[in-house]
N, C-alpha and C positions, 0 to 999 in steps of 0.2 A: 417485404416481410415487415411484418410490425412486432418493432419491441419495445417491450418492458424496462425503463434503466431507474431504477433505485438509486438516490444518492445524487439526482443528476445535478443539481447544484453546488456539489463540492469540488475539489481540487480535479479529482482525474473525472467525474461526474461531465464537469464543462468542456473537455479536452475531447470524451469520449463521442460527446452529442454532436458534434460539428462535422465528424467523422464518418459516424454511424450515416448520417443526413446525405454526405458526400457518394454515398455507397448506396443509396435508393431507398433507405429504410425506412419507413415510418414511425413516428415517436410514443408511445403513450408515457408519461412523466407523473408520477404519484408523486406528490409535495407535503412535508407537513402543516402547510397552511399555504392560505393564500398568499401572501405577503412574498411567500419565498421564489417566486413568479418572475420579482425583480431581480433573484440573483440569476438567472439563466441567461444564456447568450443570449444579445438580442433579434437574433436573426431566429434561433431558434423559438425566441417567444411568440414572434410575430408571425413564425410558417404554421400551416393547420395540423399541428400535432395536437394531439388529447392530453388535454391537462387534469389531472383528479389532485384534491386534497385527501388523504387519508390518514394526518394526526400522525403521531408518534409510532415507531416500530416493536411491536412487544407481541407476544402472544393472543390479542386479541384483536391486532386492525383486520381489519374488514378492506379486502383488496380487489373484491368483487366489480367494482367498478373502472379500476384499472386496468386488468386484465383481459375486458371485454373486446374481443378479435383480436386477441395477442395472443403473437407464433411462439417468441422467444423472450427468454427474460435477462437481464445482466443484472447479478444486484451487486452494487455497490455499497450501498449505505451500511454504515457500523456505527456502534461506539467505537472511539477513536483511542487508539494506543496514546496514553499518558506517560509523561516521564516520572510522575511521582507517584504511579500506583501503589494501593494497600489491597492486604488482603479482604479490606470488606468492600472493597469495590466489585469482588467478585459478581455477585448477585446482578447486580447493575449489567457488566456485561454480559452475562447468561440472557437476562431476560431480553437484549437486543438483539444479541450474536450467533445466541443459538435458538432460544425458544422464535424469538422473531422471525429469523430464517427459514424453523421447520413451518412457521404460519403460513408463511408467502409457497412455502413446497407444496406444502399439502392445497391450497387454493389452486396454485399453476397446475396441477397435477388435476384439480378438477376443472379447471378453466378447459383444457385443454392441452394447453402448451406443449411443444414437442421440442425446445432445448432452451436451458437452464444453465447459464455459466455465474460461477459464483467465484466472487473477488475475494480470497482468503487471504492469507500473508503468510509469509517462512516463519512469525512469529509460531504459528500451530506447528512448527516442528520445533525451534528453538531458537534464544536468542542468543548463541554464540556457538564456534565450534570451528576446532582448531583445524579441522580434519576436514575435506570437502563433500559436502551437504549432497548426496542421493538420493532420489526416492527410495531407497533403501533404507535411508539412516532413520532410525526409530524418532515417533513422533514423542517427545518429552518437553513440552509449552512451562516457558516456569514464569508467565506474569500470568494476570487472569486474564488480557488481553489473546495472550496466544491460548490458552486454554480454551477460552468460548469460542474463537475461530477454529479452534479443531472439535468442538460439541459442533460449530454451525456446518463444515463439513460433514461430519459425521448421520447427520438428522437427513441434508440434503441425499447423501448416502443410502441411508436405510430407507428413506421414503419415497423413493426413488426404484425400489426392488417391485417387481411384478408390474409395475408400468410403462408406456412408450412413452414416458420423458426425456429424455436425453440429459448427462449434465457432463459439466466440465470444470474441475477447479484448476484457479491458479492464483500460486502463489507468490507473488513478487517480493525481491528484497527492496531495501530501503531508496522510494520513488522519491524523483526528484526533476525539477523541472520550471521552468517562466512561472512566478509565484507564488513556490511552494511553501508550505510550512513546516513544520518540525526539523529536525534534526539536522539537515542540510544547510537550512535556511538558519540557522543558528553560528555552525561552524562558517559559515559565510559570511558573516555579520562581525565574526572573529578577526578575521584573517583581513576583511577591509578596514578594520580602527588601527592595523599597524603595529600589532603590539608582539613582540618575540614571543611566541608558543614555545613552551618546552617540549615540545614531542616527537623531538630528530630520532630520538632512540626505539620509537613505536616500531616494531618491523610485525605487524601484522597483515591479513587480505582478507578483502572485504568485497562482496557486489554489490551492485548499484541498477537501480533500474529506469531510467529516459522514462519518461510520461510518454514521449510519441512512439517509443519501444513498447508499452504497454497496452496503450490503444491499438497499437498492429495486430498485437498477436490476442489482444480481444477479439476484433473483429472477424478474426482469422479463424478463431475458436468457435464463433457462431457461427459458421456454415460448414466448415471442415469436418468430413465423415470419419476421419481419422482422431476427433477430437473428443467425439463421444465415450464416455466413462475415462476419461482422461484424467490424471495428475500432473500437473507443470509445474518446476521450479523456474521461478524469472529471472533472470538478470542481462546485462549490456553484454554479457561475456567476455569482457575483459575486468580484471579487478583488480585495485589496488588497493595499497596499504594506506593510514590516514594521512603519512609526511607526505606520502608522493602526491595525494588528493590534494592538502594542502600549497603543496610545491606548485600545483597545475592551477587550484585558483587564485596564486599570489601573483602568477604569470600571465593569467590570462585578464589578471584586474588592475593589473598595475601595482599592485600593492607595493610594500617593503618590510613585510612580514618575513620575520626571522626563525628557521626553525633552529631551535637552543637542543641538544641531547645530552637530556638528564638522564640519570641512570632510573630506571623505574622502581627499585624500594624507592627510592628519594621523594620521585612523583609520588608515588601512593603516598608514602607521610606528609605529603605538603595538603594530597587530596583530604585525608581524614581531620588535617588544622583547619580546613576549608568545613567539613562536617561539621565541629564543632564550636567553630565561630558562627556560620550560621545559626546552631543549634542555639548558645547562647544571645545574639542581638539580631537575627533576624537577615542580617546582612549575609548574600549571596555572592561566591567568589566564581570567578569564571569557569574553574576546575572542581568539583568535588569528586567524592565517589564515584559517584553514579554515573555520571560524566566520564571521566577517568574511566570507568568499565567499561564503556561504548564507543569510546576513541581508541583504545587499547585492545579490544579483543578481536577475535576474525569470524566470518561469517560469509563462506563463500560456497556457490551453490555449480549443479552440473543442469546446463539447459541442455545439453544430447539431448534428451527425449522433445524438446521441440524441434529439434534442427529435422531428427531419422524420422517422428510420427507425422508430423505438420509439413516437413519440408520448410520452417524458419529459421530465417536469421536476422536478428538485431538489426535497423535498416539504419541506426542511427550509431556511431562508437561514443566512447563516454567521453572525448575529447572532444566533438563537435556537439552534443549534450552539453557539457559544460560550458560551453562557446554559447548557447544561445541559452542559457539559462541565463547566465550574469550580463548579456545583451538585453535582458527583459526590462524596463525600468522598473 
């Protein structure tokens, strides 16, 4: 089969392509420049896959030439969730997340192409929630990030009605893995300089989602007859709250990271002094808000429906996930 992977240069991009290769597929790779050539594995540069530039993702690239004998597509590529989003960024992500998305649909869909899995995120349902996350639980996105992932669902969705496309979303919680960036790669970075966290009193749950948990049940998603018009929520299926995360990589790093439990007004007021001293000289403290909101709330999801539709499960737990994560140099 030859497919289509959008994005293959980024984080799960490179994880995904070594994979997909290992399973007989053949590649086609749309890049937005040449240049970006250099970031692809090198085994995968050098095997005879189809290389296309097609420039930036927005409503008007022209993907005609990537798509040329392509069975299936995986898109990956997005504007990328921000920590300090505004509301006028909205636009920005519309025009990548969704208008971009229904481009690439409406092209596969006259290319030919007969299945379409599209990389969404739990953002398009929401970014917290106390209660555990169903395909049931109403889709309510409150950054503009999860907002344009539930437009780019939705396009792939309706443009998708009276055609033999196949599609499949899935939506992974917060991925993490050998190199990652954001938010993982941050509290990680914490918990190695040694310095006492106050966050023994967090009793939150949260999932997590292994990168090689993710490329499985990609792959899985592109041939599996049971996957077609499918919804997935991702994660490790086990969750934890952020002490015991922490707990697990003071342990498994050696650290001497302490966790202190403060009571949480206290933390929130020490977070909002952190607001405002940034606010006033620019100087950022470990803890703000925003921070503070993301380590503190829970966000845990129900994979059932991969386990009963797909027949998956998780081939990696978050304990040996974690293990080769912080093994990674």
């Amino acid at each position: 089969m030859r497919v289509l992977v959008t994005g293959a240069t980024g984080f799960v991009g490179r994880h995904l392509l070594s994979a997909l290769e290992r399973a007989g597929h053949s590649l086609s790779l749309p890049l937005r420049d040449s240049s970006a050539a250099a970031r692809l594995p090198s085994k995968i540069a050098t095997d005879a896959h189809q290389i296309s530039v097609v420039g930036s993702i927005d409503d008007q690239t022209d993907w005609s030439e990537a798509l040329r004998d392509v069975d299936a597509v995986i898109h990956l590529a997005a504007r990328a969730h921000l920590l300090d989003e505004r509301a006028g960024d909205e636009e920005a992500f519309m025009l990548v997340n969704a208008r971009g998305t229904s481009r690439l649909v409406e092209q596969s869909v006259d290319a030919g192409v007969r299945r379409f899995v599209l990389m969404s995120s739990i953002g398009a349902v929401t970014a917290s929630s106390e209660s555990l996350v169903t395909l049931d639980t109403p889709c309510r996105p409150q950054t503009p990030y999860g907002r344009s992932k539930l437009a780019g669902e939705r396009a792939l969705i309706d443009r998708c009605r009276s055609t033999t496309m196949a599609w499949t979303i899935l939506r992974p919680t917060l991925v993490y893995g050998p190199g990652n960036p954001g938010n993982m790669g941050r509290l990680v970075g914490l918990v190695r300089r040694g310095l006492p966290l106050p966050l023994g009193a967090v009793a939150n749950r949260r999932s997590f989602t292994f990168i090689e948990n993710l490329v499985d049940v990609t792959t899985v998603a592109l041939t599996h007859p049971n996957a077609a018009g499918g919804v997935f929520l991702l994660g490790d299926g086990e969750d934890l709250s952020t002490a015991e995360l922490i707990r697990r990589i003071a342990d498994l790093t050696g650290s001497r990271t302490r966790l202190i439990s403060v009571p949480m007004p206290l933390l929130r007021s020490f977070a909002r002094t952190a607001d405002a001293v940034a606010g006033a000289t620019g100087w950022s403290l470990p803890i703000d808000s925003a921070t503070l909101r993301r380590l503190e709330s829970s966000l845990y999801v129900d994979i059932s429906p991969l386990r009963e539709r797909l027949g998956w499960t998780p081939p990696v737990r978050v304990e040996e996930g974690l293990k080769r994560m912080l093994a990674a140099p």
